[in-house]
N, C-alpha and C positions, 0 to 999 in steps of 0.2 A: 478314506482310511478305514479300514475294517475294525471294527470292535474288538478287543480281546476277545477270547476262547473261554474264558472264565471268570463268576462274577468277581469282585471287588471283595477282600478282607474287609469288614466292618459296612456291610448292607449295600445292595443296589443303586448304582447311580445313574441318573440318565446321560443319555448320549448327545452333550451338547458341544458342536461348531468345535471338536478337542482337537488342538496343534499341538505337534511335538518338535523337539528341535535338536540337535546335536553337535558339538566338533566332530565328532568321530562319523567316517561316510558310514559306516556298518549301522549305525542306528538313521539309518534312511535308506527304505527298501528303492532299491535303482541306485541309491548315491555310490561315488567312488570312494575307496578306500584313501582317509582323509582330508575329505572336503569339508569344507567349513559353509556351512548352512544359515545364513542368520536367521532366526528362531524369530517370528512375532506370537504376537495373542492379545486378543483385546480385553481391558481389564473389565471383570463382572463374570466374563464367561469360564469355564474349563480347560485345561489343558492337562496333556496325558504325555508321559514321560516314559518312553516306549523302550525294553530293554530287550535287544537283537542278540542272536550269538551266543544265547545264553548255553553251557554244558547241559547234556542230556542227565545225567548224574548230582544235577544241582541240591546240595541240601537245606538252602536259605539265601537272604540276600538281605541289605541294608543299605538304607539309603540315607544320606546326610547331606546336611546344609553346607555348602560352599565346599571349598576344594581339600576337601579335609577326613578325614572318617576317627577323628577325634569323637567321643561319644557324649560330648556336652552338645555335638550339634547334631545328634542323630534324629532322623526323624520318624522311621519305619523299620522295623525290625521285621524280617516272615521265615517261619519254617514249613518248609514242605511236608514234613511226616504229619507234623501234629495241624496242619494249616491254621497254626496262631498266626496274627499280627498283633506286635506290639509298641505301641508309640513311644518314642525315647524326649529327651525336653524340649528338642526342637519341633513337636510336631503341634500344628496351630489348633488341629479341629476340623480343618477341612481338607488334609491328605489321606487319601484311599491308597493301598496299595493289592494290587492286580498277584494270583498264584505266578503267573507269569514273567514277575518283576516290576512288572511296570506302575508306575506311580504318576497316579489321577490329583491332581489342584482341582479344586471348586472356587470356582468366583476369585480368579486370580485377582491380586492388586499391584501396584507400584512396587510394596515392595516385597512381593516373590521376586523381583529382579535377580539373576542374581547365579552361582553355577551350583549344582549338585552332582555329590557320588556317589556312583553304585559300589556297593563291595558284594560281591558274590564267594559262594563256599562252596565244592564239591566233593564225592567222594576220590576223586581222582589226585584231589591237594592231601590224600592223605589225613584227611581231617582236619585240616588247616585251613581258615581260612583265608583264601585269598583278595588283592584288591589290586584294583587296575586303573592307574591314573587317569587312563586314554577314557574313561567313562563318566569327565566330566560334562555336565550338558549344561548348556546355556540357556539361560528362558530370558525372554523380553517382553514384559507386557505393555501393551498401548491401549488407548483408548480411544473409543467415540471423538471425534475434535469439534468442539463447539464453535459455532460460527464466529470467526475471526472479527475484531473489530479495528478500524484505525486512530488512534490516538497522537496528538500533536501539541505542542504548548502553546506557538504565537500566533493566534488565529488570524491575523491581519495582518502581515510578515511584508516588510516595506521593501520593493526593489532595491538591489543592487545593495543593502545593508544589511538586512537579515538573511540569516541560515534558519532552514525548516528541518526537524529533524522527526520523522515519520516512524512510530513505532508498532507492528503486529501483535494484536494483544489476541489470548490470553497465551503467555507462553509454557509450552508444554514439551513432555521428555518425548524423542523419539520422531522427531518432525520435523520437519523441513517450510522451508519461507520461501515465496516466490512473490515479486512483485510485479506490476504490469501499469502502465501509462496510455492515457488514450486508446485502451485497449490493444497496446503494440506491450512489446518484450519493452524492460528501460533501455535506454539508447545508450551508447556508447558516450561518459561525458567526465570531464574531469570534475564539474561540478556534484555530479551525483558520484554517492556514495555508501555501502553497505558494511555492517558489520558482520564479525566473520560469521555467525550464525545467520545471514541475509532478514534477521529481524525488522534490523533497522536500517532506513532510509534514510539519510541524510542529504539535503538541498542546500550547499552551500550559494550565500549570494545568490537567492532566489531573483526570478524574473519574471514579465506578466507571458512569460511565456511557460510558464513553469504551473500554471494552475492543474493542468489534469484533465480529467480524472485519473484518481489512484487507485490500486485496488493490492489489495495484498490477496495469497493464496496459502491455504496452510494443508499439508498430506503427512500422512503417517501410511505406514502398510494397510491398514484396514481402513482408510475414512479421507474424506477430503473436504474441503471447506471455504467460501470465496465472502470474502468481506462486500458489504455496499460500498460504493464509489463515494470517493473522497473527493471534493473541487477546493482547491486552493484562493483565496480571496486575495491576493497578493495587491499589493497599494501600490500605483506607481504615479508620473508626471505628477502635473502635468509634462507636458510635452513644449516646444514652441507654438505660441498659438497661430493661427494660419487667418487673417482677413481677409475677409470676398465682399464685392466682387474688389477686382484687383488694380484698378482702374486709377489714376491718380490726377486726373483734367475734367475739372467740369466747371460747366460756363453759369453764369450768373444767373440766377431766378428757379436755376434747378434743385431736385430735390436729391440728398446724400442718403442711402440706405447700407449699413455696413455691418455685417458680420460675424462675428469672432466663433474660432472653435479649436479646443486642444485635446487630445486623447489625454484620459487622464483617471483612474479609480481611486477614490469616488469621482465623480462626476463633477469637473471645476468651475467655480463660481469666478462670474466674468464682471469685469469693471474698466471704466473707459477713463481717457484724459484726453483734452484738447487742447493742445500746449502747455502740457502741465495742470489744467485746471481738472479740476474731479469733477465725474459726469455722473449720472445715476447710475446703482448697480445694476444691470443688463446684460445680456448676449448679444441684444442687436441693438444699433443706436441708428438713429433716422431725425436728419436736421431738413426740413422742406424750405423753398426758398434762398437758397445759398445764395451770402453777397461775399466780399473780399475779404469781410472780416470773420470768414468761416476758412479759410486756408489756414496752411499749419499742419503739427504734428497731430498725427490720432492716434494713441499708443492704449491698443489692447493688455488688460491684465486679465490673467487667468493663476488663478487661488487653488490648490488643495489641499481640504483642513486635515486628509487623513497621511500627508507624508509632508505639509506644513512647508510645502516649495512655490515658488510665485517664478511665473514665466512673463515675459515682455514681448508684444512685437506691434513695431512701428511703420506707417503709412503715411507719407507726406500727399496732402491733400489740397490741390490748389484749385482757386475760383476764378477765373478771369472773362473776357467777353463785355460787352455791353448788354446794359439792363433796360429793358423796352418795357415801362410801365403799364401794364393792364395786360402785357401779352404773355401770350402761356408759353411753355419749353418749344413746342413745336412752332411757335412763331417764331423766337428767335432763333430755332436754327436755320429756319425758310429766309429772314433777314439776313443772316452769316450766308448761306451759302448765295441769296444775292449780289453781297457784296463781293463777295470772289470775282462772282460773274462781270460783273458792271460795278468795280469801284467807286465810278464816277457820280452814279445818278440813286439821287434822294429815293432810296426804300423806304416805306413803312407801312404796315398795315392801317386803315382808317379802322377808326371807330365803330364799332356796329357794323363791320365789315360782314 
């Protein structure tokens, strides 16, 4: 965009990053004859409010706050002959107004938001002046967006009971929310869901499928902005616990090595019973020397202290076989599968064999 032709009423100002914007297309050189433009500007910087079309014969012009030319909100007054500018109650301190018509903001803010009119005066109105609604313009300022952050209240949010409800912080005018999972788009889910400014994320009846990563994303016209990844601790099982090996016949003099494991976050504490009797608390339980009086129920517990649920699972365990004193496992299975062979006749291994 080319600089005015001529300096600024009330001293030189630099040429900084200046956006202009319009409803009307005439005040956007290319645009069509009413098109509506949305006007950004990011706050701090400049913005120049450009007045197109203006009569060759022009003898002044004023400009006013919001859609009105009531002169409580005037903000610039300029006459051509005398090249005065004169500021009316609305003008802050930092409007410049150009020979040209056009009117310079310095260090826009929030609330320059907002529409202003031009009224123009010719010799051709007869000395009247005139004022043209169609020359209201729209300004929108934005700003710089600071890096987003994710906020959530139940940090430890227990399967299938809790709703997580995920919020994009800092929230600001003029922007737009975008969130993303596992670094995909959100999926398509009855359980998710956003509010209608896409701020907030909400995780109905979360699951441990549900941890993430999150990321929220924040854009305005000028800036864009991507939050750290958020990971979900979601607390679930245990689960049913699972015993290995799986095995339920073992013959006498042998040794029992058994198991236990349940998905489960946090991580479930395991305890055993042997027909009801409590056994130490453990993962794995190992009885050497099995006689008859080790059959029976073996019934795995698994504990989790952080969603406070106890899972069960049972393994019936039987001892049978002849017990061949002083001989190890591998003798008496060499005795058993003797006897298969030859029922009849006295096996046993000797002493000191």
């Amino acid at each position: 965009m080319e600089p005015p032709s001529a300096p600024p009423r009330g001293g030189h100002v630099p040429w900084q990053e200046l956006l202009l914007a319009g409803e009307r297309g005439d005040f956007w050189e290319g645009a069509r004859m009413g098109e509506r433009m949305p006007p950004n500007a990011t706050e701090g910087k400049d913005v120049l409010l450009r007045a197109h079309s203006l009569p060759g014969d022009l003898l002044g012009c004023n400009w006013f706050r919001g859609a009105t030319v009531m002169s409580s909100h005037q903000i610039l007054s300029y006459v051509v002959d005398t090249q005065v500018a004169t500021p009316g109650p609305a003008h802050s301190g930092r409007e410049t107004i150009y020979p040209n018509g056009s009117l310079l903001f310095q260090r826009v803010t929030l609330n320059d938001t907002g529409n202003y009119t031009l009224q123009i005066g010719g010799t051709g109105q007869r000395g009247n002046t005139g004022t043209s609604q169609d020359n209201v313009l729209s300004l929108v300022s934005t700003e710089d967006l600071p890096k987003p952050i994710i906020t959530w209240k139940i940090s430890d949010p227990v399967e299938n009971a809790d709703s997580v409800v995920l919020t994009c912080e800092p929230q600001t005018q003029s922007t737009s929310y975008l969130w993303s999972v596992n670094s995909k788009s959100l999926p398509a889910s009855a359980r998710l869901e956003l509010s209608l400014d896409n701020r907030t994320l909400t995780i109905h009846r979360v699951t441990r499928n549900d941890t993430g990563p999150y990321e929220c994303e924040t854009r305005n016209p000028v800036s864009a902005g991507r939050s750290d990844p958020l990971t979900l601790n979601v607390l679930y099982g245990p689960d049913a616990p699972t015993i290995s090996p799986s095995d339920s016949h073992y013959r006498l003099g042998a040794s029992l090595g058994l198991s236990c494991h349940a998905a489960s976050n946090p991580p479930a504490q395991y305890s055993w019973l042997i027909n009801g009797r409590p056994q130490p608390s453990t993962q794995e339980l190992f009885i050497p020397n099995l006689t008859a009086n080790d059959s029976g129920a073996y019934t795995c517990v698994a504990s989790n202290s952080g969603t406070r649920l106890n899972k069960t699972t049972v393994q019936t365990i039987t001892v049978s076989g002849k017990w061949i004193p002083g001989a190890s496992a591998d003798a008496v299975v060499e005795v058993c599968l003797a006897f298969r062979k030859e029922p009849r006749r006295s096996y046993f291994p000797q002493a000191n064999a």
